[in-house]
C-alpha positions in Angstrom: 16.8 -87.9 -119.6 17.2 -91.5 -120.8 14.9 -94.5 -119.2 18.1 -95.7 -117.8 18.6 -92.6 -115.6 14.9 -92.2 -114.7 15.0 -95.7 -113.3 18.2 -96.2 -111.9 17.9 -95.4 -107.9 19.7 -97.0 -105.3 17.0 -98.1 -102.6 17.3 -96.6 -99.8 16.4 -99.2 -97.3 15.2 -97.3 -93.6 14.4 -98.9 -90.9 15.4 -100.4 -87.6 18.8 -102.8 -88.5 18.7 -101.5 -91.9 21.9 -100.3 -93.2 21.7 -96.6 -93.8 18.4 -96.0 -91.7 18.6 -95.4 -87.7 21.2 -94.2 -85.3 24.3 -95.2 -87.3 24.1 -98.7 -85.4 22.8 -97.2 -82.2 19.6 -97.0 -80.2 18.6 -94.0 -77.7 20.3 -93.1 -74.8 18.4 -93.1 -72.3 19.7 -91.1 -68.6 17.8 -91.7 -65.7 18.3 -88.9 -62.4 19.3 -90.6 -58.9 17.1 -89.4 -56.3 19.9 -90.0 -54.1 17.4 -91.5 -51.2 19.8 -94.0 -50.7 22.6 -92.4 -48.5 25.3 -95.1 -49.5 24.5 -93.5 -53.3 26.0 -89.9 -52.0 29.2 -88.9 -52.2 29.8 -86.2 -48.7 29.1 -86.3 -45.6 26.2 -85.3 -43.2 26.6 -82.1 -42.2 26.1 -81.2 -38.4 21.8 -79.9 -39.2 22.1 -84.0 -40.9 22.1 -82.5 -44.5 24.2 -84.7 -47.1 26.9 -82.1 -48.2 27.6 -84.4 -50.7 26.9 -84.1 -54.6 25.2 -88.1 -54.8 22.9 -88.4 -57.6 21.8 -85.4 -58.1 24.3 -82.5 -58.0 27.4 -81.4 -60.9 28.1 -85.0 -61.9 24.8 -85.4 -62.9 24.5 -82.9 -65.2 27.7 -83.7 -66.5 27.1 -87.0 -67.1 23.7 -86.0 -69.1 25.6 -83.5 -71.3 28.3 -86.2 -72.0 25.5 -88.5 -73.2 23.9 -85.8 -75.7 27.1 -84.9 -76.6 27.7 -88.9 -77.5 24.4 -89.4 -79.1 25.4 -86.1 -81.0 28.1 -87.5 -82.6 26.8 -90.5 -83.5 24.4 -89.5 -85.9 25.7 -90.0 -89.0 27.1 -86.6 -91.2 25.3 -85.5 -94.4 27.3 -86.7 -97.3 26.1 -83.9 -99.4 24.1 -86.1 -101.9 22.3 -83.3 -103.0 24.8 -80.6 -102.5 24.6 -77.8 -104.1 21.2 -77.5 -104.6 20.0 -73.7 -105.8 17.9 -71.6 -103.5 16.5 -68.3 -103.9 18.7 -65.4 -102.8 15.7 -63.8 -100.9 13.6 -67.0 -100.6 9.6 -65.4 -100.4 8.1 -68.5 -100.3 7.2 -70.1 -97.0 7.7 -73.7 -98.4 10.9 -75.0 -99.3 12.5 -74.7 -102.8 14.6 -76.6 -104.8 15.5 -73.7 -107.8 15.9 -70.5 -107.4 12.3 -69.7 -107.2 11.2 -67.6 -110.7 11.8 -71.0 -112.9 9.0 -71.0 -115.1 7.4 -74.6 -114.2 6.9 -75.1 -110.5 6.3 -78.5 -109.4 5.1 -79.8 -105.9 6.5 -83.0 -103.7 4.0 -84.0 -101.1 5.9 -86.0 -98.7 6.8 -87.5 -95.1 10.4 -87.3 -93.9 9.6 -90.6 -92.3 8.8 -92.6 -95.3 11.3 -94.7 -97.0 9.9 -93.9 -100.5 9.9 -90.1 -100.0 13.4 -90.2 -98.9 14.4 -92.7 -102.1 13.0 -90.5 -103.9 14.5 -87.5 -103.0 18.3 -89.0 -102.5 17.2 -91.1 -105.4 15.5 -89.9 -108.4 15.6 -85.8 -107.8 19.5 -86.0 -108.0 18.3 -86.8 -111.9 16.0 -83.9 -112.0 17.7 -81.5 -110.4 20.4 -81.9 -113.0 18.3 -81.7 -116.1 15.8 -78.9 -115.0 16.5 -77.3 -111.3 19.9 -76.2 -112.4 19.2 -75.1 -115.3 16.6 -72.7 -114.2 13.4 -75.0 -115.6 11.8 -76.2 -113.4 11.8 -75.5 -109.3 10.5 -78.2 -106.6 8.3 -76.9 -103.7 8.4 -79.5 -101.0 5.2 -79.7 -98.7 6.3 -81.9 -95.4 2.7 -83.7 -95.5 1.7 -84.3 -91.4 -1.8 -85.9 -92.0 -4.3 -87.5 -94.9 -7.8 -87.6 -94.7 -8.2 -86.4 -91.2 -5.0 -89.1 -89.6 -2.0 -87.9 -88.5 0.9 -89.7 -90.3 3.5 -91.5 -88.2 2.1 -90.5 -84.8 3.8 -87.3 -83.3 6.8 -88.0 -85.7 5.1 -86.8 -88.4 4.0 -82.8 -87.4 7.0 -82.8 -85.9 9.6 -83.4 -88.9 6.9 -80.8 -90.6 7.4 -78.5 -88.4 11.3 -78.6 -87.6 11.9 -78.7 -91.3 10.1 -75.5 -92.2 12.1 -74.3 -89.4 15.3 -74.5 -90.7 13.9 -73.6 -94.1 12.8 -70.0 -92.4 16.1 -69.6 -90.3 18.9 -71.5 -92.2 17.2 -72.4 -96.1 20.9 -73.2 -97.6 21.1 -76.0 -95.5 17.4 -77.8 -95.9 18.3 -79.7 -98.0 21.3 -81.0 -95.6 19.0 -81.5 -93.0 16.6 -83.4 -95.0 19.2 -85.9 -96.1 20.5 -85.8 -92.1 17.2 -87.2 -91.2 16.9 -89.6 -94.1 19.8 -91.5 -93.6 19.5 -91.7 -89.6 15.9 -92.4 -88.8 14.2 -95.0 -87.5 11.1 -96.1 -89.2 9.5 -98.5 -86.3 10.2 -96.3 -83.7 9.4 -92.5 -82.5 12.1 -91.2 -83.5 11.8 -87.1 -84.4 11.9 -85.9 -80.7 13.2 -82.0 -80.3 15.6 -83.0 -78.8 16.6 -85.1 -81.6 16.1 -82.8 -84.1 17.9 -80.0 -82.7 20.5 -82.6 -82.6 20.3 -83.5 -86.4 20.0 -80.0 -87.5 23.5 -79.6 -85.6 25.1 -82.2 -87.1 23.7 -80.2 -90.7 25.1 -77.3 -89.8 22.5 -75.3 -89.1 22.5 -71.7 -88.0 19.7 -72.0 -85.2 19.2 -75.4 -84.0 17.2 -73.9 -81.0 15.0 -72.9 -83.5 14.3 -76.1 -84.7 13.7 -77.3 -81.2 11.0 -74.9 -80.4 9.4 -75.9 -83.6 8.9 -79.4 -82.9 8.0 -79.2 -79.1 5.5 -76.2 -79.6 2.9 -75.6 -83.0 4.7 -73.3 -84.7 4.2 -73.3 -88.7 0.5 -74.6 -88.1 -0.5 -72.3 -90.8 1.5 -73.8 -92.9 0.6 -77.1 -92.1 -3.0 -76.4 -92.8 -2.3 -75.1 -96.2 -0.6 -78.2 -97.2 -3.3 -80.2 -96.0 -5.9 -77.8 -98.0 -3.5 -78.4 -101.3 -3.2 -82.1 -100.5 -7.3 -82.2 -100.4 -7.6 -79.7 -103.6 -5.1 -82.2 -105.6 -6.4 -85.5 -104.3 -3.4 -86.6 -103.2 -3.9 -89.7 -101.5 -0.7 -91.4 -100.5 2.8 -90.3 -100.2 5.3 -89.3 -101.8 3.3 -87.7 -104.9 4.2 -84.9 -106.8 2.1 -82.9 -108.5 2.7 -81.3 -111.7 0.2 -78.6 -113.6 -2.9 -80.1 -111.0 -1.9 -83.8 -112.0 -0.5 -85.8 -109.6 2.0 -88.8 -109.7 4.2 -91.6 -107.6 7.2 -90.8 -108.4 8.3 -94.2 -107.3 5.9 -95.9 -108.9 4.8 -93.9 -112.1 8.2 -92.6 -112.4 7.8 -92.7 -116.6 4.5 -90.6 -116.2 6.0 -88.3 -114.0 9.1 -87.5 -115.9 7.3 -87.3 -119.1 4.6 -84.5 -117.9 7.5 -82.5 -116.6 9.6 -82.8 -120.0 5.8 -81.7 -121.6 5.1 -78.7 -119.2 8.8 -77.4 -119.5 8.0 -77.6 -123.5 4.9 -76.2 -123.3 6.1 -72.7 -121.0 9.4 -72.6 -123.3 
């Protein structure tokens, strides 16, 4: 891989206003119910015990008008433009983390990340397209991703944080072709100021990827499913030292790979060398 392509990213700027980051140029919507107090608000008539027949605030237009609104907010996320399609998996994935490879490649290397941090999703949309053409195809290297929801004892990005953990181990246990989909659904539509990953959210996003059981990645990010999981990431992340992310650790060494991108790229090219 030459310095050029190592270096070359196009950064991915997330945020609120920013230009690939957030709703696709919208905020929330936000419903609110009519208690329907207010007679003048219904639509009947009293009936003769003084009951409003009527359907006011509360009755079928209601609901309709809250399932048009998801429906809305559904289609404005922004689609997946399958940056990082095809990505191998394993046929029969064992492995409760994520995979890049098909999952016997002889160096394994680990990305310890947030979905809600711009330089985890630069790098993934960014530098791994590099990598996974030089090793991950090729069957040299796989990439186990660890969805990182605290370091040293704080929760990362409030509730947004566990729950991206969370939802994305979901769909890699129910739907794993389409993580990687998924990942680059949320990437390209959070919103960095704000809380963004609500379920309801998510199970939208992981619609809009195409994912088999979106319900499953609701439950996921409402309840603690995956906590096991969770805590064995943050035991690796201790063991390792990892003390910012994104970092990815190759043969018990750690690297930025925004920022020691050289480093990074030259201990892979050594331990693919060294186990050929």
């Amino acid at each position: 891989m030459t310095q050029d392509n190592r270096t070359r990213r196009r950064v991915l700027q997330v945020g609120s206003g920013a230009a690939i980051a957030g709703l696709a140029g919208c905020t929330d919507f936000l419903t609110s119910d009519d208690d329907g107090d207010d007679s003048s608000s219904g639509n009947g008539a009293d009936d003769e015990n003084g009951e409003n027949s009527g359907n006011g605030g509360n009755g079928a237009n209601g609901d309709d008008e809250n399932e048009s609104d998801q429906s809305t907010e559904e289609d404005e996320l922004e689609e997946p433009k399958g940056v990082l399609d095809p990505i191998p998996t394993p046929d029969d994935p064992k492995s409760a983390f994520p995979i890049a490879g098909e999952g016997d490649a002889p160096v394994t290397i680990k990305l310890f990340g947030t979905w809600k941090s711009p330089e985890t999703s630069e790098f993934v949309l960014e530098e791994f397209v590099d990598l996974l053409e030089t090793h991950v195809k090729k069957g040299t290297v796989d990439l186990e991703v660890h969805a990182v929801p605290s370091l040293d004892g704080t929760v990362l990005h409030g509730d947004d944080g566990p729950r991206l953990a969370r939802a994305g181990l979901a769909v890699w246990d129910h739907d794993p072709e389409q993580f990687w989909a998924f990942v680059e659904c949320v990437a390209i539509n959070i919103d960095t100021d704000e809380e963004w990953a609500t379920p309801d959210r998510l199970e939208r996003v992981a619609k809009k990827a195409d994912v088999d059981d979106p319900e499953a990645v609701y439950e996921a990010a409402a309840g603690e499913a995956y906590q096991d999981e969770l805590d064995e990431t943050v035991e690796e992340i201790e063991k390792l030292s990892v003390d910012d992310v994104p970092q990815v650790s190759v043969e018990g060494t750690v690297y930025s790979p925004t920022k020691e991108t050289d480093e990074l790229y030259a201990a892979i090219e050594a331990a693919v060398d060294e186990k050929a």
